[in-house]
C-alpha positions as CSV (number, residue, x, y, z in Angstrom):
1,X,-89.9,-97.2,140.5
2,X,-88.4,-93.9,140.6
3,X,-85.1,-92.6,138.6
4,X,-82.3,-91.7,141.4
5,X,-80.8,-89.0,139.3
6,X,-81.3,-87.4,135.7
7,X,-79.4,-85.3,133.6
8,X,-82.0,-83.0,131.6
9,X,-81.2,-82.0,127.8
10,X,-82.8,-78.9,126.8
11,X,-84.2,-79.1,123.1
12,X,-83.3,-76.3,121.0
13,X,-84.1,-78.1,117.6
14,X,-80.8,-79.9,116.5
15,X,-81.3,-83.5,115.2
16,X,-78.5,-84.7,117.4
17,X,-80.4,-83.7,120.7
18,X,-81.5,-87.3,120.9
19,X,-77.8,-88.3,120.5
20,X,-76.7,-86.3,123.6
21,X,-79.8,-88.3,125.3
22,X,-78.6,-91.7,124.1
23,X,-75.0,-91.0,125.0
24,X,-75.5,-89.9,128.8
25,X,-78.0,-92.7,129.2
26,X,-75.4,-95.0,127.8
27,X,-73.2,-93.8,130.3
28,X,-75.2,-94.9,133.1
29,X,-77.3,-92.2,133.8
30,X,-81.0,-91.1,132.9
31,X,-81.4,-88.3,130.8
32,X,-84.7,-87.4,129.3
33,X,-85.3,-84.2,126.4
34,X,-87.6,-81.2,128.0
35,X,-88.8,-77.8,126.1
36,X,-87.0,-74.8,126.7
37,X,-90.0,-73.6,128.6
38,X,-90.5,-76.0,130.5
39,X,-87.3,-76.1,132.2
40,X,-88.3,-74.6,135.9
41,X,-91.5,-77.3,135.9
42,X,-88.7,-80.3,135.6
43,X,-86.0,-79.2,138.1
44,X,-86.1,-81.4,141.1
45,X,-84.0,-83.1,144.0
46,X,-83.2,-85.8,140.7
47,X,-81.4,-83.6,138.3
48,X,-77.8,-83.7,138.6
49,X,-77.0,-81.3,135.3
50,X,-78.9,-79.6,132.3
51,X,-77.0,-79.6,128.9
52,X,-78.3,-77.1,126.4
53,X,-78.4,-78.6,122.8
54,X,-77.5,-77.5,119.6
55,X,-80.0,-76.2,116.9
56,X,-80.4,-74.8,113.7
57,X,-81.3,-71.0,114.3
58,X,-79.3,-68.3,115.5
59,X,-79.8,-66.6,118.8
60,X,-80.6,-63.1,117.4
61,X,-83.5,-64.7,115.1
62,X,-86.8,-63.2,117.0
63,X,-87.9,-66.6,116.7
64,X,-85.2,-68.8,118.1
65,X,-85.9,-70.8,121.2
66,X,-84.5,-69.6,124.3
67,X,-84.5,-69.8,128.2
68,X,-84.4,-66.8,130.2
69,X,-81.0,-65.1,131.6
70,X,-83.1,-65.9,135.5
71,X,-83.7,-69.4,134.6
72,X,-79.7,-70.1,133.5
73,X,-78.5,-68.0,136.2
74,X,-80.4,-69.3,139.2
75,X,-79.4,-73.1,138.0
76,X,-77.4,-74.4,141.3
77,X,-76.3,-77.2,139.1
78,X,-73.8,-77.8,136.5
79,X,-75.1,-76.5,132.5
80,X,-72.9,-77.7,129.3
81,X,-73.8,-75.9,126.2
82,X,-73.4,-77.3,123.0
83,X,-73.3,-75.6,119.9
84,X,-76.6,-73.4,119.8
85,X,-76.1,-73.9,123.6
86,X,-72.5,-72.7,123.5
87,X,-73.7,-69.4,121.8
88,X,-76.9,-68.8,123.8
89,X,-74.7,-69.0,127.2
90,X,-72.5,-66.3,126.1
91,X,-75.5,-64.4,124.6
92,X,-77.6,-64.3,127.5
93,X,-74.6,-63.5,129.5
94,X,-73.0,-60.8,128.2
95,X,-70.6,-62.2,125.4
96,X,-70.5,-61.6,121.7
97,X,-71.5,-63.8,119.3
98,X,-71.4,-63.1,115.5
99,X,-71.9,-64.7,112.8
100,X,-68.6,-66.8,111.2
101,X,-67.1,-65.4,108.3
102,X,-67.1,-68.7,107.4
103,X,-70.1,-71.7,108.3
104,X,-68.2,-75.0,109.7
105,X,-69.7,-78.0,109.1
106,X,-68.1,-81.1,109.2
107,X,-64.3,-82.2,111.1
108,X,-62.0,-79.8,112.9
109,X,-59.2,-80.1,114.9
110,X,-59.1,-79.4,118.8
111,X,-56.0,-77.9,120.5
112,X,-56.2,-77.6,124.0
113,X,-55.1,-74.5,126.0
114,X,-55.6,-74.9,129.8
115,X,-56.2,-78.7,131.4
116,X,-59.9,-78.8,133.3
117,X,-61.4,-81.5,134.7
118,X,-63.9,-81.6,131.9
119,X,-61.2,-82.5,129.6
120,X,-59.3,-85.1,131.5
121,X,-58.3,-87.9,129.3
122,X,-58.5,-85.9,126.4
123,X,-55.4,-85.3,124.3
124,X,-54.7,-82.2,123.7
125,X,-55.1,-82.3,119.8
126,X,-58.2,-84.5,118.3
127,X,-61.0,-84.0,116.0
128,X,-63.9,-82.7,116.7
129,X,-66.8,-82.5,114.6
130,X,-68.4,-78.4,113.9
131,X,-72.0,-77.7,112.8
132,X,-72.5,-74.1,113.1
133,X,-72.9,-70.8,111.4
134,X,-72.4,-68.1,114.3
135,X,-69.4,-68.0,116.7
136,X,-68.7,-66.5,120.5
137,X,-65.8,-63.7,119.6
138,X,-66.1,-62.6,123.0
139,X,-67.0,-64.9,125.9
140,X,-69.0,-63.4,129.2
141,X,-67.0,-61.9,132.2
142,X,-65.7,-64.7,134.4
143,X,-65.6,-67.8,131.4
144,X,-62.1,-69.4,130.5
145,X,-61.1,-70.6,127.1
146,X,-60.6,-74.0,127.3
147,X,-59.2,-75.0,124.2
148,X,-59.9,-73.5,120.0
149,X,-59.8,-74.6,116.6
150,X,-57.8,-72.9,113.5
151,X,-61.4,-70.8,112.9
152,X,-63.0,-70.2,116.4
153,X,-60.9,-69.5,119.3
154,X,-63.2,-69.7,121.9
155,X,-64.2,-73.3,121.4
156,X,-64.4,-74.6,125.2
157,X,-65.2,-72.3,127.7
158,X,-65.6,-73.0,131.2
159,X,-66.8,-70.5,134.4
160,X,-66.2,-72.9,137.5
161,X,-67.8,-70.2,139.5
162,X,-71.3,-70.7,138.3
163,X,-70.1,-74.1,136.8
164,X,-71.1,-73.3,133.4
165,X,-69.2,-74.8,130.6
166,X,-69.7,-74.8,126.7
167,X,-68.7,-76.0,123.6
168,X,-68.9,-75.1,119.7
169,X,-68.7,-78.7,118.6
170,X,-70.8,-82.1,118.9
171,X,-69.5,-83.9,121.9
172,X,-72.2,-86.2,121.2
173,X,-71.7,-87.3,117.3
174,X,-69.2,-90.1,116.8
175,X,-66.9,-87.7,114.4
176,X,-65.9,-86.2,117.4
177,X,-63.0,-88.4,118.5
178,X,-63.2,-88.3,122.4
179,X,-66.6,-86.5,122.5
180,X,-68.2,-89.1,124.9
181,X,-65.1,-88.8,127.2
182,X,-66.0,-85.5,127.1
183,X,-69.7,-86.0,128.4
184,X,-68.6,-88.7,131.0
185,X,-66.6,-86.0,132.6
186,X,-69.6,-83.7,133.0
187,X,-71.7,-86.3,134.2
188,X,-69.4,-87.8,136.7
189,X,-66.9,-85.5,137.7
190,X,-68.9,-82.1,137.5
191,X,-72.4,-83.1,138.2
192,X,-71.0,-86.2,140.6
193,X,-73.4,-88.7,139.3
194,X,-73.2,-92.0,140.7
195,X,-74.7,-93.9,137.8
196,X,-76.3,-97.7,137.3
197,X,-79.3,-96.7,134.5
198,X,-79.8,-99.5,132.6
199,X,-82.9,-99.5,129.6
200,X,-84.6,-102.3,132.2
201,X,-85.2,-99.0,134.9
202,X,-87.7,-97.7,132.5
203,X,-89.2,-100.8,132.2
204,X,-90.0,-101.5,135.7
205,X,-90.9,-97.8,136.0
206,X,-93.8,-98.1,133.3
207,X,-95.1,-101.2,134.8
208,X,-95.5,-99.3,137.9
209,X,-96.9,-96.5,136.2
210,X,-99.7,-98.9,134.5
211,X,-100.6,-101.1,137.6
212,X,-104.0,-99.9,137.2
213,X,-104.8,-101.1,133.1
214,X,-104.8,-104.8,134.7
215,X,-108.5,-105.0,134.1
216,X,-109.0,-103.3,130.8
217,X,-107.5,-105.7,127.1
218,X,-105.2,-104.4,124.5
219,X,-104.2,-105.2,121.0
220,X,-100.6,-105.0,120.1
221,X,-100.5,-104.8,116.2
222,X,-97.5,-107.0,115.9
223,X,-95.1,-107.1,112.9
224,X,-92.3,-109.8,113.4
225,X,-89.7,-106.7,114.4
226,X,-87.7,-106.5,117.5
227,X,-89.5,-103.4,118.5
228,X,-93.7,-104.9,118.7
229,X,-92.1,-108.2,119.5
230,X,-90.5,-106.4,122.8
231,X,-93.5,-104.2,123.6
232,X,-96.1,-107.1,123.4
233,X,-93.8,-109.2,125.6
234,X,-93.8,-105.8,128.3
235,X,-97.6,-105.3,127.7
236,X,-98.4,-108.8,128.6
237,X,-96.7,-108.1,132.1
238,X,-100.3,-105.8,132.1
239,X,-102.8,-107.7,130.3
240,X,-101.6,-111.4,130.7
241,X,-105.0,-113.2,128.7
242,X,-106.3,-110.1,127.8
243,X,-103.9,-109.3,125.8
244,X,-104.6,-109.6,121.6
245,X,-101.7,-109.7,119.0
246,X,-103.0,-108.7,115.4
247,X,-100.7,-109.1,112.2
248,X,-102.3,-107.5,109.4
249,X,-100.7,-109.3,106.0
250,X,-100.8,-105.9,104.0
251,X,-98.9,-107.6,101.4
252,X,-96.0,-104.8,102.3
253,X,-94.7,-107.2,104.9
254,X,-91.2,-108.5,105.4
255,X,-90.9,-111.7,103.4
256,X,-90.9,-114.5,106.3
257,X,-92.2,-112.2,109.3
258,X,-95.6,-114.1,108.8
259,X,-94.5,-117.3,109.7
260,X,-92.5,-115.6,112.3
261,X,-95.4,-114.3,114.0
262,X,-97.1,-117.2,114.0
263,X,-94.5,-119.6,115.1
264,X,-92.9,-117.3,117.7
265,X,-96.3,-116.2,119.8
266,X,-98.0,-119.4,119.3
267,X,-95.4,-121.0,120.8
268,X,-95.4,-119.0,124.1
269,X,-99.5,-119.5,124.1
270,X,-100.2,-115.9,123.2
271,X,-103.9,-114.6,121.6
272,X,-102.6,-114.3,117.9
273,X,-104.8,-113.0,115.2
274,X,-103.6,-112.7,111.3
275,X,-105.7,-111.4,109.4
276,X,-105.1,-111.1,105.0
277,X,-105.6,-107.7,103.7
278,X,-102.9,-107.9,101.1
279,X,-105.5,-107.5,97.5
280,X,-107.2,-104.5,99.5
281,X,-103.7,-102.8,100.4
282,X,-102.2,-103.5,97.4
283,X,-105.5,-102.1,95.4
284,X,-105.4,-99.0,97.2
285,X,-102.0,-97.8,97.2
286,X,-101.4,-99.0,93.2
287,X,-100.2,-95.8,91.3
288,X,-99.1,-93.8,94.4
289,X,-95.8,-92.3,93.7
290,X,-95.5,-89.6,96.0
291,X,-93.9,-90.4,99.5
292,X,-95.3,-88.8,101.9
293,X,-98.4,-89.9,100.2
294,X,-97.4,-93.5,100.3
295,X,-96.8,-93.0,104.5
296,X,-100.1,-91.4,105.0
297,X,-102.5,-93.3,102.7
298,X,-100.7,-96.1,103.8
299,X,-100.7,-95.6,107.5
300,X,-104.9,-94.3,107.2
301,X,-105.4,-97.6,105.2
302,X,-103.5,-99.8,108.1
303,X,-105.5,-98.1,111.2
304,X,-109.0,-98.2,109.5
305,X,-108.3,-101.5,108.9
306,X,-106.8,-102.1,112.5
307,X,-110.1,-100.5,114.0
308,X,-112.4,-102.7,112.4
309,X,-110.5,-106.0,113.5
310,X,-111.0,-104.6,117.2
311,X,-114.1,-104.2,116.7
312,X,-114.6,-107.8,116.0
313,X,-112.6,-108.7,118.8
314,X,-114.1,-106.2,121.2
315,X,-117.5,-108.2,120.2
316,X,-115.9,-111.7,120.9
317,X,-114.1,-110.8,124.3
318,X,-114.6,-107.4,125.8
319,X,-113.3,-104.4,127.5
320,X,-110.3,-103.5,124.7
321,X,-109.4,-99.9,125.6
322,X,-105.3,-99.8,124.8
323,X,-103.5,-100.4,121.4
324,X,-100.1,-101.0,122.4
325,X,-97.2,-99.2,119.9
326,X,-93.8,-100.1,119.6
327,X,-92.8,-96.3,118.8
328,X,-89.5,-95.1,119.8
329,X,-87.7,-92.0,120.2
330,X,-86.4,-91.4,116.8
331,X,-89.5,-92.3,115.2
332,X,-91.2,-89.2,117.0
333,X,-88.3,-86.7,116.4
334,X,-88.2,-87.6,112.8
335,X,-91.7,-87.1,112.2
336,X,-91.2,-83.3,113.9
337,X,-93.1,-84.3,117.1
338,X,-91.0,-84.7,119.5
339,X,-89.6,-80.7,118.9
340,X,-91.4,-77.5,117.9
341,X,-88.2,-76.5,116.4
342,X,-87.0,-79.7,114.1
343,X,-87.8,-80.2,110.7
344,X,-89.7,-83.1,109.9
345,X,-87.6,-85.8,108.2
346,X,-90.9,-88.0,107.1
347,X,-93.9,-89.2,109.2
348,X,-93.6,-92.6,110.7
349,X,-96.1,-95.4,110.9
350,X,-96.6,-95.3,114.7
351,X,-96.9,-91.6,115.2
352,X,-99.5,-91.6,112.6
353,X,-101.1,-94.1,114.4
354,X,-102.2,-92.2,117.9
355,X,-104.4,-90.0,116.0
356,X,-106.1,-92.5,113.6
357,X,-106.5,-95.6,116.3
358,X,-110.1,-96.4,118.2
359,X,-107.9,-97.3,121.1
360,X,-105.7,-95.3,123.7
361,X,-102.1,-95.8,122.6
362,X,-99.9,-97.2,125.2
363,X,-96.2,-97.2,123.9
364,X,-94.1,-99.1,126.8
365,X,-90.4,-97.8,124.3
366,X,-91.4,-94.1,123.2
367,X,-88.8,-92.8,125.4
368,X,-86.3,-95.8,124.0
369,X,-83.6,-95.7,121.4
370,X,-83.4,-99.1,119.1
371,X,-79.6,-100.6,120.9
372,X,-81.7,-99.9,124.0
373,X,-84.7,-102.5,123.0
374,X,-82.1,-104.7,121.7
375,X,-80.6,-105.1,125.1
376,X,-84.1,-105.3,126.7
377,X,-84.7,-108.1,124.3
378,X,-81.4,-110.2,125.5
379,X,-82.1,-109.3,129.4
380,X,-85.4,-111.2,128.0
381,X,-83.5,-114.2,126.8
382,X,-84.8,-113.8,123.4
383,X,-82.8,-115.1,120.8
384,X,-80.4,-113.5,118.5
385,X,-82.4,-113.9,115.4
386,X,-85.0,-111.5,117.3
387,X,-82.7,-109.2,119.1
388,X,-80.6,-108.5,116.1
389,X,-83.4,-108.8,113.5
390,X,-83.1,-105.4,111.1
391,X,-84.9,-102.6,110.9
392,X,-87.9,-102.9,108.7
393,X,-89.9,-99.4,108.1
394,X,-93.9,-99.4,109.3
395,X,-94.9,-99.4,105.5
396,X,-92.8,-102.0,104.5
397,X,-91.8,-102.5,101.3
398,X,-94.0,-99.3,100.2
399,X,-91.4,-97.0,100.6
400,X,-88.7,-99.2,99.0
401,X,-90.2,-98.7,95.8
402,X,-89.4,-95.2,94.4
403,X,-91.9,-94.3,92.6
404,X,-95.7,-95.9,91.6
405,X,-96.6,-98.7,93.3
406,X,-97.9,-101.8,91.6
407,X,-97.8,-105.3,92.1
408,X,-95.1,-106.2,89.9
409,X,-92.9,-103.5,91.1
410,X,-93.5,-105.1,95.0
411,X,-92.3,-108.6,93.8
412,X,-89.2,-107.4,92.1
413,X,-88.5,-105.4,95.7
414,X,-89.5,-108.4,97.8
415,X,-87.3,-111.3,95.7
416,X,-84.4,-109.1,95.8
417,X,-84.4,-108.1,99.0
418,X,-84.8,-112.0,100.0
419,X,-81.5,-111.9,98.2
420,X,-80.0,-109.6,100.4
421,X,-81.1,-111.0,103.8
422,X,-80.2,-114.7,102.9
423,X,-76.9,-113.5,101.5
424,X,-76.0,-111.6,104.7
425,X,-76.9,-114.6,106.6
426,X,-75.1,-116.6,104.4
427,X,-71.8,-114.5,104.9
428,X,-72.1,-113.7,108.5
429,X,-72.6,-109.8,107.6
430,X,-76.3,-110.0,108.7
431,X,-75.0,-109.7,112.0
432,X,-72.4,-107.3,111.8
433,X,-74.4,-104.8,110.6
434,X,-77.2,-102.5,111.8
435,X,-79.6,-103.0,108.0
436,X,-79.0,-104.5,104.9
437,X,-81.9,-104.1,102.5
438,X,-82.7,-103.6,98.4
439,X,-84.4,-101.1,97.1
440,X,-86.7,-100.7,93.8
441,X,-85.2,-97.3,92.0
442,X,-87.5,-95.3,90.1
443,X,-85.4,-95.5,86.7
444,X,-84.8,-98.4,84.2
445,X,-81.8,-98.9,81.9
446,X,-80.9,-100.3,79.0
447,X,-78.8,-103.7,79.5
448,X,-78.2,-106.9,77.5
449,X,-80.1,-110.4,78.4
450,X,-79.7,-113.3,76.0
451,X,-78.1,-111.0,73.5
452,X,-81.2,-108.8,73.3
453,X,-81.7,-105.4,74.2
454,X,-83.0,-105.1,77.7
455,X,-85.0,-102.0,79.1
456,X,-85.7,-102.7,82.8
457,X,-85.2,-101.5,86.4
458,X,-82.6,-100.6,89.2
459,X,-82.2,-102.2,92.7
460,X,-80.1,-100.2,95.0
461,X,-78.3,-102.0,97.7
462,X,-78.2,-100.0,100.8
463,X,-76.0,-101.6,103.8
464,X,-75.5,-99.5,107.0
465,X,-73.8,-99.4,110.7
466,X,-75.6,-97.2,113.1
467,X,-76.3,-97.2,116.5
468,X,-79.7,-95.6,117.1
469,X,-80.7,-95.0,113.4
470,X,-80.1,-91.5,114.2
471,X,-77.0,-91.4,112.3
472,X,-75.3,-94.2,109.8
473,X,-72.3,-94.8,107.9
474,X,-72.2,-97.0,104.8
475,X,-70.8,-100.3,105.2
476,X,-67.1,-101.1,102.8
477,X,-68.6,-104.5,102.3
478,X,-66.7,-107.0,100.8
479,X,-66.7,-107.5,97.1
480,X,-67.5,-111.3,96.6
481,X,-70.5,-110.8,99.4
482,X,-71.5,-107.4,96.9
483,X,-71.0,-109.8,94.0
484,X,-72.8,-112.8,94.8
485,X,-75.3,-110.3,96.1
486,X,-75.7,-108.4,92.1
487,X,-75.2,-111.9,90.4
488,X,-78.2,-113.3,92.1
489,X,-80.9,-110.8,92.0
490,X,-79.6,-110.3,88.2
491,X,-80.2,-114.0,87.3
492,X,-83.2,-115.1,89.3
493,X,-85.2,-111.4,89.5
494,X,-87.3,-110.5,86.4
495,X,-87.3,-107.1,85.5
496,X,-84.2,-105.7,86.9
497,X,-80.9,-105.6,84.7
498,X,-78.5,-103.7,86.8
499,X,-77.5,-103.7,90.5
500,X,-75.9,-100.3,92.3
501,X,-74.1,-100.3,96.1
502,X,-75.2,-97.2,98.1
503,X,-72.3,-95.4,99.2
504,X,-73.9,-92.2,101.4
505,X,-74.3,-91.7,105.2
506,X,-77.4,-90.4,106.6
507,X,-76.6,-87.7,106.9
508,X,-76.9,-86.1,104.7
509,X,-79.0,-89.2,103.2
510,X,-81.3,-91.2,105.0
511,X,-81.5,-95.0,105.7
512,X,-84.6,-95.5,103.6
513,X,-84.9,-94.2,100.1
514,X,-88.4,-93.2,101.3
């Protein structure tokens, strides 16, 4: 199946480039993220529009990322800059830009100046949210301000002539009070998309794409998360019988995802292998503190382990040659793949995976963002306990233990997060909210227990809403949920004397503590 249209994003190194992805997708149109190089090999009969992304570097570093002045000019389609974008239009075509005498990051507010069609429905003061250094003092011959802020007044410009617009602030981000009205107007009434993407169009497209596998197996290494639970249910589209699911009880596993494994894939007649690794896992990684360390020797441990289980099943039935992933966008852009020009965040368990696995990786979501499985998941008919399951990292509960690891330290982290989960469930929060999890801090305190001094450990509560995991925004819980929550871990946990709430976003913060 082919995609009707496409709007392509140009990468440029900002951590939101996969949010102005998400957004237009959500809208109902495909967009996918291409290298700035790489934009003539993409442009086709498809693409509707190109929106330039933000990103961290200026335009007059040497090193920054750019497209040519021939590539932006000869575009007979509609380009909306944003940010770094905003600033590399007006560089390229004559403008000024300079650095700020102040750096803006964080809210602003947007007055309008002129009305355009890019801004209908837009009020003509709202917030806007600025992450930038340099600013356009002059714009390039033929561009119109649109609309400025208190410290840049050249905000929105627009050149309907060569139907370029740009702006210095995140359309995409959710501070940015009508910033998806914003994009929906440059998709629809600028670029004159039609629209009806759904997630299920990529779907269909990779099963197309993979006709051919049919007669090869796969494993799926499974872990009782919405993410290898959707991609085994796609992959055995492919393999049907051939098809092996492999839960690997490293001991760092969600507490009940076991017996969810088992139940849940045995029950639709699926090949199901667990195999219990947990005293070898938990032997190797005892004493690691560092985290980074933890992901790798972690991830190295899990694949050489993985390699020898297909082995034996290669022995037993034959002709394995895919190891299907469940690895999604943001899981490549945080681990620096997905751009030449991002920072890497920390690695993640999948990505880790395609170098270390005997198997060719076949990833069904890689190009998927987490509310997009979700809805795969329901257009499945799966049930809201699997569709609205949490988040649960690839290491598990190795990387919600700050600090060594060591068996004591991963039952503390395990009961109390047990806590957490049945608590939510209990209250209704579970499903209101995109993760709810606790966390083993690296730090003990003193405390009182049965009128004796106490010297034991922290648990941090960490509670977010987010959409994609890109971004997240703690959650104003209620106290008596917060407080059954603390009273419970503090009376039936050993070890722990004192409970704390996380209160940062990510960012600047991430989800996990590791």
């Amino acid at each position: 199946m082919e995609i009707g249209e496409k709007i392509l994003v140009v990468e440029f190194g900002s951590q939101y480039s996969h949010l102005i992805v998400k957004r237009v997708r959500k809208l109902g149109v495909y967009a996918e993220l291409i290298y700035p190089d790489k934009v003539g090999e993409y442009l086709d009969d498809s693409v509707k529009g190109v929106i330039l992304s933000g990103g961290p570097m200026s335009v007059y570093d040497d090193s920054s990322p750019k497209i040519s002045r021939d590539i932006l000019e000869g575009l007979d389609i509609p380009v909306l800059g944003i940010c770094y974008g905003h600033q590399l239009v007006s560089y390229l075509l004559g403008g000024v830009v300079e650095r700020a005498s102040k750096a803006e990051y964080g809210p602003s507010t947007l007055s309008i100046d002129h009305y355009h069609e890019l801004l209908d429905g837009i009020p003509p003061v709202s917030r806007v949210w600025m992450s930038h250094g340099d600013i356009v003092k002059t714009p390039p011959r033929g561009f119109k301000v649109l609309g400025h802020t208190a410290s840049d007044r050249n905000t929105i410009l627009a050149d309907d002539s060569r139907r370029i617009y740009t702006t210095q602030f995140h359309p995409e981000v959710a501070h940015t009070e009508y910033g998806v009205q914003l994009l929906r107007n440059f998709v629809y009434r600028i670029c004159g998309c039609g629209g009806g993407y759904r997630p299920k169009t990529l779907v269909e497209k990779f099963l197309k794409e993979y006709e051919w596998v049919s007669n090869h197996g796969a494993v799926v290494a499974v872990s009782g998360g919405v993410d290898s639970t959707v991609t085994a249910l796609i992959l055995r589209e492919l393999f049907g019988d051939n098809l092996h699911l492999v839960f690997l009880n490293t001991g760092f596993n969600r507490v009940g995802d076991r017996e969810f494994v088992e139940d849940f894939f045995g029950a639709l007649d699926m090949n199901i292998h667990v195999v219990d690794v947990e005293d070898k896992f938990v032997s190797e990684l005892s004493g690691v503190s560092d985290p980074e360390e933890k992901r790798w020797r972690f991830s190295t441990l899990y694949f050489e382990t993985l390699n020898t289980v297909v082995r034996r099943l290669d022995a037993l039935y034959g002709g394995l040659k895919f190891l299907g992933q469940g690895t999604l966008y943001p899981d490549v852009v945080e681990s620096g793949v997905a751009s030449r020009y991002t920072d890497r965040i920390k690695s993640h368990h999948n990505v880790v995976g395609r170098r270390l696995s005997l198997l060719e990786p076949i990833e069904p979501l890689k190009d998927f963002y987490k509310d997009e499985v979700r809805e795969l998941a329901r257009e499945m008919g799966l049930p809201r306990e699997v569709y609205m399951k949490h988040p649960f990292p690839g290491p598990g509960y190795l990387v919600r233990i700050v600090g060594p690891i060591d068996r004591w330290r991963l039952e503390i982290v395990k009961s109390a997060d047990k806590i957490v989960v049945e608590e939510l469930m209990e209250s209704g929060w579970y499903w209101r909210v995109w993760q709810g999890f606790a966390a083993l801090l690296g730090v003990k305190s003193v405390g009182v227990k049965g009128d004796r001094r106490s010297y034991e450990y922290m648990v941090g509560l960490r509670i977010v809403y987010s959409e994609d995991g890109m971004t997240a925004n703690h959650v104003k819980m209620p106290y008596d949920v917060l407080d059954t929550i603390a009273g419970r871990i503090l009376a039936e946990v050993g070890g722990v004397n004192r409970v704390l709430y996380d209160l940062s976003d990510k960012p600047p913060a991430t989800i996990e503590y590791e």
